[in-house]
Every structure is written in structure tokens, then in C-alpha cells.
VOGUPA-724031 format. One record per atom (N, C-alpha, C): atom name; x, y, z. Coordinates in steps of 0.001 Angstrom, whole numbers, plus 524288, in hexadecimal, padded with zeros to 5 digits. Layout:
// VOGUPA-724031
<rec atome="CA" x="X" y="Y" z="Z"/>
...
***
This chain:
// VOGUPA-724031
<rec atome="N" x="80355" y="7FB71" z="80000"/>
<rec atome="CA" x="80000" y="80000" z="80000"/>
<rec atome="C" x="80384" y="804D0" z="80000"/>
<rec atome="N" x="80192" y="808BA" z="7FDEF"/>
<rec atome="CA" x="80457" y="80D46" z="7FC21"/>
<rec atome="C" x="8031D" y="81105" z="80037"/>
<rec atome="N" x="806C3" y="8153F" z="8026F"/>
<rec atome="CA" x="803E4" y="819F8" z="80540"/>
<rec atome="C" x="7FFD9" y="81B7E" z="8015A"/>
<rec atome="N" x="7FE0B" y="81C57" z="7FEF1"/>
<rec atome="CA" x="7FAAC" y="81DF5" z="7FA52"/>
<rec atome="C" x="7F5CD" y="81B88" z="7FAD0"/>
<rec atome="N" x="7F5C9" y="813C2" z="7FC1E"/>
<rec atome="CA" x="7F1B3" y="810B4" z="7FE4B"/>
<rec atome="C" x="7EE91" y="8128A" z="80083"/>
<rec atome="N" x="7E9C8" y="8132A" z="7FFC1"/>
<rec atome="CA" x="7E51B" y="812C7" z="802F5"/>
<rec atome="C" x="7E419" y="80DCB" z="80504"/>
<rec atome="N" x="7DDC5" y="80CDB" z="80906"/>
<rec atome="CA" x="7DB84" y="809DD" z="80BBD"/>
<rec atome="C" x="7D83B" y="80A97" z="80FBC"/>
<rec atome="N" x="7D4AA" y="80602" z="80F41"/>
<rec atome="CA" x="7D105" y="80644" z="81264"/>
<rec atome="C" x="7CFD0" y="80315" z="8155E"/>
<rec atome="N" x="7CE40" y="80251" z="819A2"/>
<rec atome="CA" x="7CBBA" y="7FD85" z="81D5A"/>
<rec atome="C" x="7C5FC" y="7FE79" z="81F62"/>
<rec atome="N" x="7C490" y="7FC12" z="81E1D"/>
<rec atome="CA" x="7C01E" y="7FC11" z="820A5"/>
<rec atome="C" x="7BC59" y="7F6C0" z="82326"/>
<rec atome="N" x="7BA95" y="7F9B1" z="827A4"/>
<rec atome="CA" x="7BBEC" y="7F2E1" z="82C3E"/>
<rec atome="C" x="7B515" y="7F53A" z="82DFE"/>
<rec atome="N" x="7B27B" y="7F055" z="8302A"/>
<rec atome="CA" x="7AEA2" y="7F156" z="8332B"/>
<rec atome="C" x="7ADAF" y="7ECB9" z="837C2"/>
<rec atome="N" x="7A92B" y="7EE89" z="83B6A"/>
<rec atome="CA" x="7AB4E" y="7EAA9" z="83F2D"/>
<rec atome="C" x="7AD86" y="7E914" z="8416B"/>
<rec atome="N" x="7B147" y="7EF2E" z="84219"/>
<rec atome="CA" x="7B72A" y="7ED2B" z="8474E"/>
<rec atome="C" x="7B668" y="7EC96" z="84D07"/>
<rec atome="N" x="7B715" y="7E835" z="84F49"/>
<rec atome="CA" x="7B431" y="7E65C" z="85637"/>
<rec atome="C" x="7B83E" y="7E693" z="857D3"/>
<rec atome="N" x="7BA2B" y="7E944" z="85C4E"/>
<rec atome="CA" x="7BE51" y="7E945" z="85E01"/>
<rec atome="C" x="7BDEE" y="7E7E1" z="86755"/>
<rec atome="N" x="7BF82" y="7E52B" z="866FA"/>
<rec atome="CA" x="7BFAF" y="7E340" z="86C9D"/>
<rec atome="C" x="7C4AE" y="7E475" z="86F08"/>
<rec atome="N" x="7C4AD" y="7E85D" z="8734F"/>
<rec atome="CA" x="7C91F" y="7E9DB" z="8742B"/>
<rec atome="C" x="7C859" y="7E7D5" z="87D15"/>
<rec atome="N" x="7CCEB" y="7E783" z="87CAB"/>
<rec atome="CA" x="7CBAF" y="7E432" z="882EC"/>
<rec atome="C" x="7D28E" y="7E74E" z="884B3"/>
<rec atome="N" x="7D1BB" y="7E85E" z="889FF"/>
<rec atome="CA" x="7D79B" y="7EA7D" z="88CF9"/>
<rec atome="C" x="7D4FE" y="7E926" z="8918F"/>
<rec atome="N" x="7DB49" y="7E852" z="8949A"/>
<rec atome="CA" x="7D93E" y="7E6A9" z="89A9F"/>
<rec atome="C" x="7DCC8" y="7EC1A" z="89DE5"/>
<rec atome="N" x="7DC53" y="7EF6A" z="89FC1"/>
<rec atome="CA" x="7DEA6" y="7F36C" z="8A209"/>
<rec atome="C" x="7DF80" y="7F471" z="8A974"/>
<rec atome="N" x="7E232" y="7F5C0" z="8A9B5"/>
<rec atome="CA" x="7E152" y="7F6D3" z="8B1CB"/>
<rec atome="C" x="7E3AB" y="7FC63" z="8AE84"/>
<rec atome="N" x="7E2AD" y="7FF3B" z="8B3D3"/>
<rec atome="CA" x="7E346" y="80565" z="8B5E0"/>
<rec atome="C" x="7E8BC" y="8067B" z="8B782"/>
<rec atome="N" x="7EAC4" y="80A47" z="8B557"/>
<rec atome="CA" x="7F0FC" y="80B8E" z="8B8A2"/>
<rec atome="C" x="7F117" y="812C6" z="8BABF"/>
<rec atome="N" x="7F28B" y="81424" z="8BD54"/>
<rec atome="CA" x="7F316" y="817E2" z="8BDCA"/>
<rec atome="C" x="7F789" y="81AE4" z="8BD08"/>
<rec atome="N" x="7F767" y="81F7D" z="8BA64"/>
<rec atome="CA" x="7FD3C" y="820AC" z="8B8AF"/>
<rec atome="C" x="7FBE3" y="82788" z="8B9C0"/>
<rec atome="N" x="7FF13" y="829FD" z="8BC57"/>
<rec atome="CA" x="8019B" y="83121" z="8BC85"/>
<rec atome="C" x="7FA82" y="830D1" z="8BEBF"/>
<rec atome="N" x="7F84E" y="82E58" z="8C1B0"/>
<rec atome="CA" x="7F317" y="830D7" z="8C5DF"/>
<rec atome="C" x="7EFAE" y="82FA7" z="8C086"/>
<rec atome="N" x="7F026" y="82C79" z="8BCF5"/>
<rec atome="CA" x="7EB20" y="82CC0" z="8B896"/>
<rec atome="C" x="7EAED" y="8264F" z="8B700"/>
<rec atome="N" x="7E73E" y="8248A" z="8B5C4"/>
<rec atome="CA" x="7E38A" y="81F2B" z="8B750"/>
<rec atome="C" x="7E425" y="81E0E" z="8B12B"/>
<rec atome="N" x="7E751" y="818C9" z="8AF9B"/>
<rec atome="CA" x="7E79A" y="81770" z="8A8F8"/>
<rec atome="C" x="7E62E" y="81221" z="8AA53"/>
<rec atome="N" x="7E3A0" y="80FA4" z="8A549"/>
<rec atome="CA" x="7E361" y="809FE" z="8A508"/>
<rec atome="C" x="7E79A" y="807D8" z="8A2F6"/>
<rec atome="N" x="7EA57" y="803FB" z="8A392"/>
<rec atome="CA" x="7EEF1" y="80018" z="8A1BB"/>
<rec atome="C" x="7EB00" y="7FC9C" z="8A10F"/>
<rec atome="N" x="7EC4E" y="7FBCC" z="89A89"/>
<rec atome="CA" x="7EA46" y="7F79C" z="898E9"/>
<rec atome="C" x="7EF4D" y="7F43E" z="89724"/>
<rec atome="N" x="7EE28" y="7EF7F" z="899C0"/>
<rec atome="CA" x="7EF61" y="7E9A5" z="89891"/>
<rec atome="C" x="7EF09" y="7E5D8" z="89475"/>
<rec atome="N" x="7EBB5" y="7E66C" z="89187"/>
<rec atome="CA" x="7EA1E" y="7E276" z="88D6F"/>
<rec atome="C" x="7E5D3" y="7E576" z="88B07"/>
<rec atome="N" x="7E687" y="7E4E7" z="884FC"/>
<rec atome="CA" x="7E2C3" y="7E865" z="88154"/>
<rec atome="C" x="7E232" y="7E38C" z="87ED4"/>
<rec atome="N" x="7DCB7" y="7E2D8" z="87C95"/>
<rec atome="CA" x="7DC69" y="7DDAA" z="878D9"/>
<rec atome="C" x="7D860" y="7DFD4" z="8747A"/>
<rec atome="N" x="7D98D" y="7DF7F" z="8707D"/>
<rec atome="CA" x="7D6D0" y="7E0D3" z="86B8C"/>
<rec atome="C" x="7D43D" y="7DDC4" z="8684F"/>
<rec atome="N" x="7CF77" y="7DCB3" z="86699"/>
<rec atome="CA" x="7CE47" y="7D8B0" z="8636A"/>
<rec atome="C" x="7C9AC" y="7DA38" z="860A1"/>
<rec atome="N" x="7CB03" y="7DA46" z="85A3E"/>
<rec atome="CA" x="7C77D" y="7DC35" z="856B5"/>
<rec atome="C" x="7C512" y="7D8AD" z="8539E"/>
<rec atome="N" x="7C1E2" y="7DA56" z="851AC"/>
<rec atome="CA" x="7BE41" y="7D779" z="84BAE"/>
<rec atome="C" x="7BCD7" y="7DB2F" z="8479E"/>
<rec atome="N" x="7BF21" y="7DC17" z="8428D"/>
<rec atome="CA" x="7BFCA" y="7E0B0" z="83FAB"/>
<rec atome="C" x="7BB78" y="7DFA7" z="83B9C"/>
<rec atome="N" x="7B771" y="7DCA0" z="83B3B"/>
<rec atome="CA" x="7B4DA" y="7DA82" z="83778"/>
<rec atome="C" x="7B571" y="7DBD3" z="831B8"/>
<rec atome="N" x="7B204" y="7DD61" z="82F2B"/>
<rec atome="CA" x="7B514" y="7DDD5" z="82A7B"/>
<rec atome="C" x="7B8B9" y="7E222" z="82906"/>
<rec atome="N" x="7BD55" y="7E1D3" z="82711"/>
<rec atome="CA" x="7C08B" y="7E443" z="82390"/>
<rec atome="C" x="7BF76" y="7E3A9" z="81EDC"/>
<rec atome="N" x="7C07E" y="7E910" z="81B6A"/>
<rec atome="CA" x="7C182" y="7E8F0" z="81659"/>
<rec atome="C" x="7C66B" y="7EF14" z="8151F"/>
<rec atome="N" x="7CA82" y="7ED27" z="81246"/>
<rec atome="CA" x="7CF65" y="7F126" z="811B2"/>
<rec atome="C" x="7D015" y="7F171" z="80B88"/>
<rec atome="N" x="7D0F4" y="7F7AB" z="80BB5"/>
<rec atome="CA" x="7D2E0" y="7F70A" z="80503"/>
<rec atome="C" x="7D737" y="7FA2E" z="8052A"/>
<rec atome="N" x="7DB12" y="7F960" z="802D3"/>
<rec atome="CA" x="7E0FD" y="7FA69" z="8022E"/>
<rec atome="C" x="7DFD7" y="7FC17" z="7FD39"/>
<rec atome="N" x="7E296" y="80162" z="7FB07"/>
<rec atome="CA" x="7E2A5" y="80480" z="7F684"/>
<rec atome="C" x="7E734" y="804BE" z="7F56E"/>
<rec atome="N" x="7E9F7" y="803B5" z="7F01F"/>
<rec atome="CA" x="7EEF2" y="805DA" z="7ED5B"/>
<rec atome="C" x="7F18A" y="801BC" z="7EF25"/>
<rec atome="N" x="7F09B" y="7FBB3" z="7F18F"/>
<rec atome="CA" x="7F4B9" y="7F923" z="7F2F9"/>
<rec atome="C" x="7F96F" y="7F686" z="7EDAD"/>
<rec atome="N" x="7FDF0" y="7F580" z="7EF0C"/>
<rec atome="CA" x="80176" y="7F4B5" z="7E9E1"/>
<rec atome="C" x="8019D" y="7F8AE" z="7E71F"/>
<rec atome="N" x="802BA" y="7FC9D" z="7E853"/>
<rec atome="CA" x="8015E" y="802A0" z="7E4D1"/>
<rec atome="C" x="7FE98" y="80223" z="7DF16"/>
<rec atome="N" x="7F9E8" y="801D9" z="7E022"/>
<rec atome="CA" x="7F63F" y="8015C" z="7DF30"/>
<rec atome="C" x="7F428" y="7FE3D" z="7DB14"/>
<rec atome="N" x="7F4EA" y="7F738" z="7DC5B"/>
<rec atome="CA" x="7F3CF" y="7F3A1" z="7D8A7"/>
<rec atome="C" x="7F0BB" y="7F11B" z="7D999"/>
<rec atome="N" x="7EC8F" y="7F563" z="7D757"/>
<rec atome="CA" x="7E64F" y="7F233" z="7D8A6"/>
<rec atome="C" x="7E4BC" y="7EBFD" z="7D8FC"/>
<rec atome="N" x="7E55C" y="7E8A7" z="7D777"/>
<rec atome="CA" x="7E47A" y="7E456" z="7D710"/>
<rec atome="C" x="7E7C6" y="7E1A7" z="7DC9E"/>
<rec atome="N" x="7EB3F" y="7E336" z="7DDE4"/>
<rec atome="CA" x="7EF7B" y="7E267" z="7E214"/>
<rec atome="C" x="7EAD7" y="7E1EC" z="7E64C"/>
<rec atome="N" x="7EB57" y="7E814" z="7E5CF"/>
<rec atome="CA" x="7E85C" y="7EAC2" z="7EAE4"/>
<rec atome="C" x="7E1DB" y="7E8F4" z="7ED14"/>
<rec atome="N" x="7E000" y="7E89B" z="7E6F8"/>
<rec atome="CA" x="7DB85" y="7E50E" z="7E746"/>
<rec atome="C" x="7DA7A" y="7E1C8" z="7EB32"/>
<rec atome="N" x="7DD20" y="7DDA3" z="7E78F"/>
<rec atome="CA" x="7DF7F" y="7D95E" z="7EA36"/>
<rec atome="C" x="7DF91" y="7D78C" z="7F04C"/>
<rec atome="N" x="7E1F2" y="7DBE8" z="7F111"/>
<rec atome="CA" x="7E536" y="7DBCA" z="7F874"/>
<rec atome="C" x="7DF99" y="7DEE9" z="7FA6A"/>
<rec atome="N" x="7DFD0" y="7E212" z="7F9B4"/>
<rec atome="CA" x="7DA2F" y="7E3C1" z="7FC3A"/>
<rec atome="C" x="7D4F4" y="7DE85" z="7FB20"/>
<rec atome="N" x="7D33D" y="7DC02" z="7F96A"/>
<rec atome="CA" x="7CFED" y="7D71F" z="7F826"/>
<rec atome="C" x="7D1D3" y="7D4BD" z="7FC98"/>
<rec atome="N" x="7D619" y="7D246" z="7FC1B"/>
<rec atome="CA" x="7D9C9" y="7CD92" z="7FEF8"/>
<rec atome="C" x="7D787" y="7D073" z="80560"/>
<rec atome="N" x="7D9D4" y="7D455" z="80689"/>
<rec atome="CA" x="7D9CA" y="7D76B" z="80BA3"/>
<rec atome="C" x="7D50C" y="7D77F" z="80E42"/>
<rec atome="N" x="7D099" y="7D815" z="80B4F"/>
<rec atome="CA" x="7CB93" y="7D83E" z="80C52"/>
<rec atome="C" x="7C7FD" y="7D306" z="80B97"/>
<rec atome="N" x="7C9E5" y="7CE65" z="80890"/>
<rec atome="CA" x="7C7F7" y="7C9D9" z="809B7"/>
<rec atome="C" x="7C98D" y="7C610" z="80DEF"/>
<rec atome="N" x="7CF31" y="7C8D1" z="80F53"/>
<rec atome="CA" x="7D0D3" y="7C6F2" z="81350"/>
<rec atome="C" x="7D24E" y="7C862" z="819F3"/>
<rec atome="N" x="7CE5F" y="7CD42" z="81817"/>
<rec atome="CA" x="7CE96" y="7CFFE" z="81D35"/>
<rec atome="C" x="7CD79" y="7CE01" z="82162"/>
<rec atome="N" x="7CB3C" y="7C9D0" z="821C9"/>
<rec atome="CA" x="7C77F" y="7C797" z="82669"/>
<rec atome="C" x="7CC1E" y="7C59E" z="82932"/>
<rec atome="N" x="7D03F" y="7C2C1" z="82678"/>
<rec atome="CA" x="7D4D7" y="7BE17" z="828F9"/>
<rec atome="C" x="7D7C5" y="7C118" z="82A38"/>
<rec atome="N" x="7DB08" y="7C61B" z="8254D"/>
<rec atome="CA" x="7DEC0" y="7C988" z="82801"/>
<rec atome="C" x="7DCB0" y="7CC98" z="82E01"/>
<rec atome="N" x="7D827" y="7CEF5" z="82EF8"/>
<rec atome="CA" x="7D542" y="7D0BC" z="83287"/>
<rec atome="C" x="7D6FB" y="7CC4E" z="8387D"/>
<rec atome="N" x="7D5A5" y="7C6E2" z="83675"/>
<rec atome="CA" x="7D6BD" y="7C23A" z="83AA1"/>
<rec atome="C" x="7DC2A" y="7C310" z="83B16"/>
<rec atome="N" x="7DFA6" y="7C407" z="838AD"/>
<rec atome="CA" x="7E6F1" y="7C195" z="83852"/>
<rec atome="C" x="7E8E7" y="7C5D1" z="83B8C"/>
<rec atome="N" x="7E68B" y="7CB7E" z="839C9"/>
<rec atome="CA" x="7E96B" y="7CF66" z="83BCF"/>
<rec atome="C" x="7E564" y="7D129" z="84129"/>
<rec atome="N" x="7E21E" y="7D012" z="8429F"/>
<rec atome="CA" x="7DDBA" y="7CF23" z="848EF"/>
<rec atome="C" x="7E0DB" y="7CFF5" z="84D44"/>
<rec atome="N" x="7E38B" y="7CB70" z="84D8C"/>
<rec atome="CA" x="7E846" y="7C94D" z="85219"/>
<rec atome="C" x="7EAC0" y="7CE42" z="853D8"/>
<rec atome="N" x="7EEB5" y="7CEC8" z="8503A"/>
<rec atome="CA" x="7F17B" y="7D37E" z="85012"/>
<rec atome="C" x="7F095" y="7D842" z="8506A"/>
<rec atome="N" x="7EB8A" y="7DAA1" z="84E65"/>
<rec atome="CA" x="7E9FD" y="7E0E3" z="85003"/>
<rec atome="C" x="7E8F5" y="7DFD6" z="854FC"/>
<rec atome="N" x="7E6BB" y="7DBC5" z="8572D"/>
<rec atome="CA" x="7E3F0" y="7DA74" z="85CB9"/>
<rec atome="C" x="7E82C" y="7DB2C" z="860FB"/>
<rec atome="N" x="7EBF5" y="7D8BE" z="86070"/>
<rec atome="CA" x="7F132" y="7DA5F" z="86282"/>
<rec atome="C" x="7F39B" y="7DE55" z="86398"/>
<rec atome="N" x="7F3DF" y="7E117" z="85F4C"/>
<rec atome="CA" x="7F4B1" y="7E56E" z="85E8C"/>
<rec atome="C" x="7F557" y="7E9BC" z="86355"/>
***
């Protein structure tokens, strides 16, 4: 993709479950939470992405990869889950 590349995403149905376990500390006479454990866990339902000008600009390429990206959004969505969750 080119600085020049455009794109778009567009997602609906993002559920996001967010969980922390925190105690209280006191610091300079003022009352903060210390949090301990943050846990993140999403469900992004559908995606659909379109990538513009990819391969400077060989339509059929780009086609292509944008199709691929979007028929297979559901699994990449599963592969890369783990890892934003982590995050």
C-alpha cells in the first residue's frame, strides 16, 4: 500500500467485555485505584475492509486481496482474537 492508499473498515456489532480487579492505594493525601488484572474479550461480528491502490495500483491484484480479505474475514478475525485480547 502506498501513502497515497486509501481505506475503509467497516465493522458492526462490536461486544466488548471488559473485567479488572482493582484495591485502593493512597498516594500525596489522594485515593487512586491500582488495578491488578485487566481482561478484555471481544466479538467483532461482521467485518468488511476495502484497501484502495494496493500494488500501486493493479486492479485485479487489489481486487483480488480485498475479495480474499473479506471472504475470509471471519477466520482472520478468530487468528488475530487471542492477540488484540492480550494486548
Amino acid at each position: 500500500m502506498t501513502p497515497a492508499a486509501s481505506r475503509s473498515v467497516a465493522q458492526n456489532k462490536w461486544v466488548s467485555k471488559l473485567m479488572w480487579r482493582c484495591g485502593e492505594s493512597v498516594w500525596s493525601e489522594r485515593e487512586y485505584w491500582n488495578i491488578k488484572n485487566f481482561t478484555v474479550k471481544m466479538d467483532l461480528g461482521k467485518v468488511h475492509i476495502q484497501l484502495d491502490n494496493l500494488f500501486n495500483g493493479a486492479k485485479v491484484l487489489g481486487k483480488n486481496i480485498n475479495k480474499f480479505l473479506n471472504e475470509n474475514m471471519n477466520l482472520l478475525v478468530q487468528d488475530l482474537k487471542p492477540g488484540i485480547e492480550l494486548a
